[in-house]
N, C-alpha and C positions, 0 to 999 in steps of 0.2 A: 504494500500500500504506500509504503515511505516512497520507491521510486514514480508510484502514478502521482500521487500528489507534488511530487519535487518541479514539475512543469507550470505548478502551477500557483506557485509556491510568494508572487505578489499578485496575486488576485484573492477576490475575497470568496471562499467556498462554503458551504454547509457540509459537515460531516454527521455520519450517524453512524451506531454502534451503540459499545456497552460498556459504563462503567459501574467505579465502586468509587462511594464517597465515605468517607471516615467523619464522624460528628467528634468535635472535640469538647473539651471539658468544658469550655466558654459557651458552649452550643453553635458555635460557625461550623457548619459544614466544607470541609477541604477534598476536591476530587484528588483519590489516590492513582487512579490509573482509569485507564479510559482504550479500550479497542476500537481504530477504524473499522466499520463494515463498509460505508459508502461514501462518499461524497455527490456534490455536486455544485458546479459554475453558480456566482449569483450574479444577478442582471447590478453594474455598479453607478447605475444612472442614480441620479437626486430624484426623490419619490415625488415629487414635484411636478418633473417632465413627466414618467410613468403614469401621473393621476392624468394627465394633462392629454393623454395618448389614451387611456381609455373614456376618458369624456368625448374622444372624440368618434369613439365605437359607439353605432349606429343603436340603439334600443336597448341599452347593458344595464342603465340604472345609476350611472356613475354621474349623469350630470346633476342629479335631483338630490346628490348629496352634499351639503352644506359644509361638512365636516371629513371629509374625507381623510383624513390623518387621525382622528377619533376614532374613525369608523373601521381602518386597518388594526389601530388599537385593541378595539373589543374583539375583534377577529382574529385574533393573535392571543386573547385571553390577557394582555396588560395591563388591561382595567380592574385588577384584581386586587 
């Protein structure tokens, strides 16, 4: 996995896989170790132009939203 990743290595990716995190005495959770199973490329435009690119797709829903950086928010579970 180290040599697929190594190409790609300033760009920004999503990894997925499995770890283990250790709770410490403070209660702060520390990742001890962590296995790649996958990656993938992520799009590195400002969410900005992105919003800006689906407002302009035909019947999506995107331009009736007000808040559109709120609205990735609670879709992403951040609003928690």
């Amino acid at each position: 996995m180290a040599k697929k990743l190594a190409g790609h290595l300033f760009e920004t990716v999503r990894v997925t896989g499995q770890g283990r995190w250790l709770r410490e005495s403070d209660g702060r959770w520390n990742l001890h170790n962590f296995k790649i199973y996958s990656y993938e490329r992520l799009d590195e435009r400002p969410l900005g132009e992105v919003v800006a690119e689906l407002r302009r797709v035909p019947r999506n829903g995107w331009k009736d939203v007000t808040d559109p950086y709120g609205e990735l928010a609670k879709l992403r579970g951040d609003d928690d």
